[in-house]
C-alpha positions in Angstrom: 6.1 -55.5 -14.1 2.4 -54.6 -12.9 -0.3 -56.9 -12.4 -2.4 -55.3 -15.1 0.4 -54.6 -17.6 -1.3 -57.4 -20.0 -5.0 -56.1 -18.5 -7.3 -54.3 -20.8 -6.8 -50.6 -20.6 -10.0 -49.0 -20.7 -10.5 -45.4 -22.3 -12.8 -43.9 -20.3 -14.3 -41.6 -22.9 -15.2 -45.0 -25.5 -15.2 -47.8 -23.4 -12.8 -49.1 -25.9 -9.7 -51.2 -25.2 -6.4 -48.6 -25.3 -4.3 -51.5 -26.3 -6.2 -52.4 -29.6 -6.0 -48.6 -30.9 -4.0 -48.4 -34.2 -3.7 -44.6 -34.2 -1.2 -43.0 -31.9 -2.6 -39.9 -32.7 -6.3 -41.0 -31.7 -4.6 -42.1 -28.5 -3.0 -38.3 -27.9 -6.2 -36.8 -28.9 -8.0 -39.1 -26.4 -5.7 -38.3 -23.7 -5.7 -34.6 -24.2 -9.8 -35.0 -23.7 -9.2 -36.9 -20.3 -6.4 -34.2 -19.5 -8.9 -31.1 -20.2 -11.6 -33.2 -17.8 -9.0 -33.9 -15.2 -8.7 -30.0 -15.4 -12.2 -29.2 -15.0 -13.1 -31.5 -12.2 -10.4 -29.4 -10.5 -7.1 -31.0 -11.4 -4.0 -32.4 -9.0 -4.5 -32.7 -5.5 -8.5 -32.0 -5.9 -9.3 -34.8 -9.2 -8.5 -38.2 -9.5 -5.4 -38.9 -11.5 -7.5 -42.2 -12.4 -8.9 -40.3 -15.4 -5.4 -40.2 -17.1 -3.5 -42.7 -15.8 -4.9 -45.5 -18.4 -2.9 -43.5 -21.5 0.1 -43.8 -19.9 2.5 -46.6 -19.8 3.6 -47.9 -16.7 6.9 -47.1 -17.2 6.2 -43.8 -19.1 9.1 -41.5 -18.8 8.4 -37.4 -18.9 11.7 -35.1 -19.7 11.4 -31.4 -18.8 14.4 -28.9 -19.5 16.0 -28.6 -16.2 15.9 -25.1 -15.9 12.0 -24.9 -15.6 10.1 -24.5 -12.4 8.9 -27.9 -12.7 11.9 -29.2 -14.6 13.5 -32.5 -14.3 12.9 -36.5 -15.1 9.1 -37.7 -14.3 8.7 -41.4 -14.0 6.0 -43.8 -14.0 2.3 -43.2 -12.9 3.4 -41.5 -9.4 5.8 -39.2 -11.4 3.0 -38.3 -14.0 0.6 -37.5 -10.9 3.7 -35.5 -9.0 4.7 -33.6 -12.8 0.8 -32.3 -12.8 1.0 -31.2 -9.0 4.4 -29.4 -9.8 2.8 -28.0 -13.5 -0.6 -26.9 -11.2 1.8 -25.0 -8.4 3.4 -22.9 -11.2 0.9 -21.7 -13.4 -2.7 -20.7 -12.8 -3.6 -21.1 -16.1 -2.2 -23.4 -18.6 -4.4 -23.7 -21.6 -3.3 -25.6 -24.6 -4.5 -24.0 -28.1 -3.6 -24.4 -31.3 -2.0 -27.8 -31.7 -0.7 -28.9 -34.8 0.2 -32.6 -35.7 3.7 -32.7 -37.4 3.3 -36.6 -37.9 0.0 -39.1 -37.3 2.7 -41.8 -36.5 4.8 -42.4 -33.2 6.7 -41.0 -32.1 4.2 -38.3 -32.8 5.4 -34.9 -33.6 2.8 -32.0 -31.6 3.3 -28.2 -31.8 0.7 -26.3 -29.9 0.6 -22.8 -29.1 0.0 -22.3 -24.5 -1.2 -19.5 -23.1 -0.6 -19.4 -19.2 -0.2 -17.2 -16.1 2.4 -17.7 -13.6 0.6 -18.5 -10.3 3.0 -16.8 -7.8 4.1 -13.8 -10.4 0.4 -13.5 -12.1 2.7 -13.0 -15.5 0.8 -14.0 -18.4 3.2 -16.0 -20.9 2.2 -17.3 -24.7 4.7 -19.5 -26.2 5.0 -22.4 -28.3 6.2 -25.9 -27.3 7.3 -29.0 -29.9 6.5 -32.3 -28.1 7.6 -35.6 -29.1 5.7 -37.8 -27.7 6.1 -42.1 -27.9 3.3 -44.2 -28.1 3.4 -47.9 -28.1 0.9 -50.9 -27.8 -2.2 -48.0 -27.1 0.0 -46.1 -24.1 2.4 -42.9 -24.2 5.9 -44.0 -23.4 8.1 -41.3 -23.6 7.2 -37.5 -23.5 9.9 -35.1 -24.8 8.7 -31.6 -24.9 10.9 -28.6 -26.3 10.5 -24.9 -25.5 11.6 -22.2 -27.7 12.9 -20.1 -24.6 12.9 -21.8 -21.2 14.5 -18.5 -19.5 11.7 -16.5 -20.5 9.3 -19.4 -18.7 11.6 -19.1 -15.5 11.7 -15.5 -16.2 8.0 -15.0 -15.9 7.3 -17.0 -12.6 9.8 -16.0 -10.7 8.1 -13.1 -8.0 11.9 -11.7 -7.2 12.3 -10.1 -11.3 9.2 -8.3 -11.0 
């Protein structure tokens, strides 16, 4: 286990100690705050993944559907950091709107509305996505998100259909 596993975890936005936050959702809101500012200070490879690395678990475990351009199992801190770079080389644009909490308790229940364009096809895509995400002792765990049509996804970032 880390060093700083039993450490304080900070939220950068409160000063207030991660660990000691009842709310799961407050935790998700939190990090979705630190996301969009990760974002704006130019997001992977150019910010510092520093920002959101304190709302994730050590051991955090990421599951996209395989047949996504960024599909496959993230893991851990490095795998969050790699998933953003991998999410940042596909789309362009990648804005969150809409999001609706199904349950205020974990594992939390999230349905939000993206709106994105494909960086290599310039496609523009809206869809919905149902996350589950895991939070436990003031960190996300365990990230499951679930796309109504991952084909369509593929479809519209793929330069050779169009």
């Amino acid at each position: 286990m880390p060093s700083d596993y039993r450490q304080p975890v900070m939220d950068p936005q409160s000063d207030t100690d991660l660990m000691t936050v009842s709310s799961p959702k407050l935790v998700l809101e939190r990090m979705y705050r630190a996301e969009a500012e990760y974002l704006a200070a130019g997001g992977p490879g150019k910010a510092s993944f520093s920002t959101l690395a304190p709302f994730f678990a050590p051991e955090v475990v990421l599951w996209q559907a395989d047949t996504l351009p960024y599909g496959g199992i993230w893991r851990g801190h490095d795998g969050m950091e790699q998933f953003f770079l991998a999410m940042s080389a596909t789309w362009d644009r990648f804005e969150m709107t809409e999001q609706m909490f199904l349950s205020d308790t974990s594992p939390l229940v999230v349905l939000t509305h993206v709106n994105a364009r494909s960086r290599d096809s310039g496609r523009e895509l809206n869809f919905p996505i149902l996350q589950m995400i895991t939070v436990t002792d003031g960190r996300i765990t365990e990230v499951r998100p679930f796309y109504w049509d991952t084909a369509a996804i593929a479809d519209a970032c793929s330069v050779s259909n169009h």
